[in-house]
PAMARTOR-264759 format. One record per residue (C-alpha): residue number from 1; residue in one letter; x, y, z. Coordinates in Angstrom, 2 decimals. Example, Ala and Ser with C-alpha at 12.3 -4.5 7.8 and 13.67 -1.06 7.14 Angstrom:
<num = 1 residu = a X = 12.30 Y = -4.50 Z = 7.80>
<num = 2 residu = s X = 13.67 Y = -1.06 Z = 7.14>
REM end
This chain:
<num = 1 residu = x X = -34.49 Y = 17.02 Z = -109.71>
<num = 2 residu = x X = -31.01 Y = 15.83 Z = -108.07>
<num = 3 residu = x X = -31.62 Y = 13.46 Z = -104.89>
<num = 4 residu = x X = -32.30 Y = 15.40 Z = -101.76>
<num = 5 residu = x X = -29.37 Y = 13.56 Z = -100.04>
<num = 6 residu = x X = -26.62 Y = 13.96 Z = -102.66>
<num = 7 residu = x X = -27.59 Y = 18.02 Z = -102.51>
<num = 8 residu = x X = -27.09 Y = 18.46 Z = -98.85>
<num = 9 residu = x X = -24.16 Y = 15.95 Z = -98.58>
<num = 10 residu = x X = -22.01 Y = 18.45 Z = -99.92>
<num = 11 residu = x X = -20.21 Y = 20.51 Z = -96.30>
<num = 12 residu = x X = -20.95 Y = 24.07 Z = -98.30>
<num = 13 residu = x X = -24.54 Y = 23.86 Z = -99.70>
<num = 14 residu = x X = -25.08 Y = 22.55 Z = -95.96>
<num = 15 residu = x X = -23.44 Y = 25.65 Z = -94.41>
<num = 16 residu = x X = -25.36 Y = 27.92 Z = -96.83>
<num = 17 residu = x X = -28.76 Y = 26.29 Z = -95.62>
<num = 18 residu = x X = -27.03 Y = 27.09 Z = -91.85>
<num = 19 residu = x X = -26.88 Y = 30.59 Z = -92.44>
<num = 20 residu = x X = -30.33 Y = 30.67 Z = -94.57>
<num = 21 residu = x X = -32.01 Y = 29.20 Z = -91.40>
<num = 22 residu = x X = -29.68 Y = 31.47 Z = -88.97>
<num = 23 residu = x X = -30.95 Y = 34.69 Z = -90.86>
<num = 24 residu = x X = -34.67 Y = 33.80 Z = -91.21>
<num = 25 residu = x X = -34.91 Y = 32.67 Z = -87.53>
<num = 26 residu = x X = -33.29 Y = 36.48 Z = -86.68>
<num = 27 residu = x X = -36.04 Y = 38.26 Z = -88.90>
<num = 28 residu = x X = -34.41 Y = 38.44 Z = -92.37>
<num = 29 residu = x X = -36.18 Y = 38.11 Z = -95.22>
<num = 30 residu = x X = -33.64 Y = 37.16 Z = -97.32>
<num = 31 residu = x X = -29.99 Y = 37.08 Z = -97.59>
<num = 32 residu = x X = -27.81 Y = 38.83 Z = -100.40>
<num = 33 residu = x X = -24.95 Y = 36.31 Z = -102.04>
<num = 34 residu = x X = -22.35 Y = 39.07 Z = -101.32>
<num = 35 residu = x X = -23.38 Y = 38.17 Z = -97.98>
<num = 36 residu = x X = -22.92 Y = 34.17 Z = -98.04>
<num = 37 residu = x X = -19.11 Y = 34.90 Z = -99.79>
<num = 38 residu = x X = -18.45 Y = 37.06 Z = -96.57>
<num = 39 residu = x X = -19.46 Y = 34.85 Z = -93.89>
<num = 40 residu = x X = -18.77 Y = 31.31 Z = -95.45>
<num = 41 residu = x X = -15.33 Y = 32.70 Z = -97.22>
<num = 42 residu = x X = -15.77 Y = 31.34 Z = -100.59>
<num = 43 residu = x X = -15.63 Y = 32.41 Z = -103.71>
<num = 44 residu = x X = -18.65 Y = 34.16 Z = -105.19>
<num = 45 residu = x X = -19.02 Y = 31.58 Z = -108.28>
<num = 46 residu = x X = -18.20 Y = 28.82 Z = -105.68>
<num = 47 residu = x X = -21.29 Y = 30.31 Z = -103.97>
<num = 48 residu = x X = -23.25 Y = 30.96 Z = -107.07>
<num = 49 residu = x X = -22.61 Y = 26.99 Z = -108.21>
<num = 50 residu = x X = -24.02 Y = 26.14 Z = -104.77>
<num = 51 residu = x X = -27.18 Y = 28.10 Z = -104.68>
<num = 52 residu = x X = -27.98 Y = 26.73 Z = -108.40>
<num = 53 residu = x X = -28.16 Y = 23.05 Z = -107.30>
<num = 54 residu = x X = -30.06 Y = 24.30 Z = -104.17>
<num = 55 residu = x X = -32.52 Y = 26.27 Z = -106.22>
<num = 56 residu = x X = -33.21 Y = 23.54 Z = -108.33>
<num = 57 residu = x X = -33.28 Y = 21.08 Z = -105.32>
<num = 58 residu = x X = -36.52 Y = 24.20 Z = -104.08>
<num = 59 residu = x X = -34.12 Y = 24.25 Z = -101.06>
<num = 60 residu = x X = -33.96 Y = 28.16 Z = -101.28>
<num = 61 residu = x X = -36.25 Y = 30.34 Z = -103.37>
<num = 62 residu = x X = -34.37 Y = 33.67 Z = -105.04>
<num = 63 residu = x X = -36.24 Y = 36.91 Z = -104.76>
<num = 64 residu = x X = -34.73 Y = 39.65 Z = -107.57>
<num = 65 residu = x X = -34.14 Y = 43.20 Z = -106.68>
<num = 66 residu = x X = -31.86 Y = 44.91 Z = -109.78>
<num = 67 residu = x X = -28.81 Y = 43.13 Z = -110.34>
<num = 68 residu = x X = -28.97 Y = 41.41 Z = -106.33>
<num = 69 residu = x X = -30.19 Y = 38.67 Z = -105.50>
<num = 70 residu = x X = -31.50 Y = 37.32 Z = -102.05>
<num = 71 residu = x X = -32.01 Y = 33.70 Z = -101.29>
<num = 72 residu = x X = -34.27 Y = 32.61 Z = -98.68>
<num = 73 residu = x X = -34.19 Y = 28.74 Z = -97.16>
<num = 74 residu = x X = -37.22 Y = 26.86 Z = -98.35>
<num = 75 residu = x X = -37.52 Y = 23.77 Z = -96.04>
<num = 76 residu = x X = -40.62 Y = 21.73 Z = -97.67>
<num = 77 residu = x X = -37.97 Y = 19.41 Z = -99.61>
<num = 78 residu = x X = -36.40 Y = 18.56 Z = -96.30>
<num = 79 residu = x X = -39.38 Y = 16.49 Z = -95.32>
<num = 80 residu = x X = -38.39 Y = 13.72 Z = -97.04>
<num = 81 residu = x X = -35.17 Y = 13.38 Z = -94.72>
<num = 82 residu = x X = -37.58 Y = 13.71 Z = -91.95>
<num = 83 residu = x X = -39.52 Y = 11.43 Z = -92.86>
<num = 84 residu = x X = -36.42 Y = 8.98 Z = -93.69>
<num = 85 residu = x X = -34.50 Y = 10.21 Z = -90.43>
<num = 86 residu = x X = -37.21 Y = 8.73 Z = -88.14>
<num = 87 residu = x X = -37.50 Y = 5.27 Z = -88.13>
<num = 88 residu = x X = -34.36 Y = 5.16 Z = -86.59>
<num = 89 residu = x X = -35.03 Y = 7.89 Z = -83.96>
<num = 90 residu = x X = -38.26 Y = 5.72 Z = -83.24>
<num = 91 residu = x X = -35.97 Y = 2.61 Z = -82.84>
<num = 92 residu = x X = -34.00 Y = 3.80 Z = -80.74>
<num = 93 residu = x X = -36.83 Y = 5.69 Z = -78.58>
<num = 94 residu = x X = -38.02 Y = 2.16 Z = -78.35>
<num = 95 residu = x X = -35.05 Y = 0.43 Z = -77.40>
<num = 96 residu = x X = -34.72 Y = 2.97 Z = -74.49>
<num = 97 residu = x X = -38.03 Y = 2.17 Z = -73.47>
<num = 98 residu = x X = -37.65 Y = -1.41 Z = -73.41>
<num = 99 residu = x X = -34.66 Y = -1.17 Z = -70.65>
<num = 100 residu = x X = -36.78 Y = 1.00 Z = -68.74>
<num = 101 residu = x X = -39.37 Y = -1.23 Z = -68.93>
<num = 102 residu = x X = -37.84 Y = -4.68 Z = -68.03>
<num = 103 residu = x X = -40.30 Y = -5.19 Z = -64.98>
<num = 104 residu = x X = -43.06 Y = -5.43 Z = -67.44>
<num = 105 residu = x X = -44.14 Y = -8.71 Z = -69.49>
<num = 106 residu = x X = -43.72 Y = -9.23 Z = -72.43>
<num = 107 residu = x X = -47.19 Y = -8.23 Z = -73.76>
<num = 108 residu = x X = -46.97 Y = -5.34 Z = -71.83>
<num = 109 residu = x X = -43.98 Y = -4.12 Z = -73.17>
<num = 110 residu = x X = -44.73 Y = -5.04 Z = -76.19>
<num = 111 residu = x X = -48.14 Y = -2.79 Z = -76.14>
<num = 112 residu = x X = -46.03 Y = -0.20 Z = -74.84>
<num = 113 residu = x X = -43.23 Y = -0.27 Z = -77.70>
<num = 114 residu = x X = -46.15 Y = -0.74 Z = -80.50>
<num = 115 residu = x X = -48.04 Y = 2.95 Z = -78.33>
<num = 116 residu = x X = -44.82 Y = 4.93 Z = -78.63>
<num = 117 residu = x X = -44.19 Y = 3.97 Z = -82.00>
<num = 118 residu = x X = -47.68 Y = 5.05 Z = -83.26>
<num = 119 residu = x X = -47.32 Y = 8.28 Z = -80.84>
<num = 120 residu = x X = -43.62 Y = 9.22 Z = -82.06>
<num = 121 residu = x X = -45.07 Y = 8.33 Z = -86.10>
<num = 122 residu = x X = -47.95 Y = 10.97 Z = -85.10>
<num = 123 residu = x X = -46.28 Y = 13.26 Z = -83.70>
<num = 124 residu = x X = -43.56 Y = 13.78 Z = -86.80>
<num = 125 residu = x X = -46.77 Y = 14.01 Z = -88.71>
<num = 126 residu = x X = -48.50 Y = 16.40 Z = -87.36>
<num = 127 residu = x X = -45.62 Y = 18.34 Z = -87.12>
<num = 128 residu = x X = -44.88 Y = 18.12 Z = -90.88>
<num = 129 residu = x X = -48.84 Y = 19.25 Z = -91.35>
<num = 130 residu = x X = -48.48 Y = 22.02 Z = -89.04>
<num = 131 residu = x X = -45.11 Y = 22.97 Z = -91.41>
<num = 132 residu = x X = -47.38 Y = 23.36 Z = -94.44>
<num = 133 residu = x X = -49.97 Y = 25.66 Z = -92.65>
<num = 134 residu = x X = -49.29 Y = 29.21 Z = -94.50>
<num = 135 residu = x X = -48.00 Y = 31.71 Z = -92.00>
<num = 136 residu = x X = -46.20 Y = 29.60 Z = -89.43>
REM end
């Protein structure tokens, strides 16, 4: 399986995945390629291409009906971008929170920096567990 980040650095498959998430989040179950060509303006095999790397990336699963073919976003891969992405969200949450906290000491701020961290490091977990809960 191609690296997660080398399949969404490219601007298309990333604007497919945008209009994967757009339709879901607006009650679609699924959206056609002749669709994606329309809205995105690219060719269909430049489309087709696209979808192939993200289907074998599990970034969209393909349901058949006759000759079409709708895609649907699948987002479980994306969790390891999550889970890369923050660390530096929590650094800089921390950072903040130092400045804010300058009238502290130094142990106290420092009890306070090591809190958030383990709340913000919870918090992105539970939310990935709550992800994986079948019908959410």
């Amino acid at each position: 399986m191609a690296d997660i980040f080398d399949v969404i650095a490219d601007g298309t498959r990333r604007d497919i995945l945008q209009l994967l998430r757009e339709r879901a989040a607006s009650g679609e179950h699924g959206t056609s390629v002749s669709y994606i060509v329309s809205e995105l303006g690219v060719s269909q095999p430049t489309v087709s291409k696209h979808l192939k790397v993200l289907r074998e990336a599990e970034l969209v699963s393909v349901r058949e009906e006759g000759q079409h073919r709708y895609y649907s976003l699948s987002t479980a891969p994306l969790d390891e971008v999550d889970d890369w992405l923050v660390p530096f969200f929590d650094d800089g949450l921390a950072a903040a929170d130092a400045a804010a906290s300058s009238g502290l000491t130094d142990s106290a701020a420092a009890a306070a920096d090591l809190v958030g961290r383990a709340a913000a490091s919870t918090k992105h977990a539970l939310d990935n567990m709550l992800r994986k809960i079948p019908g959410r």
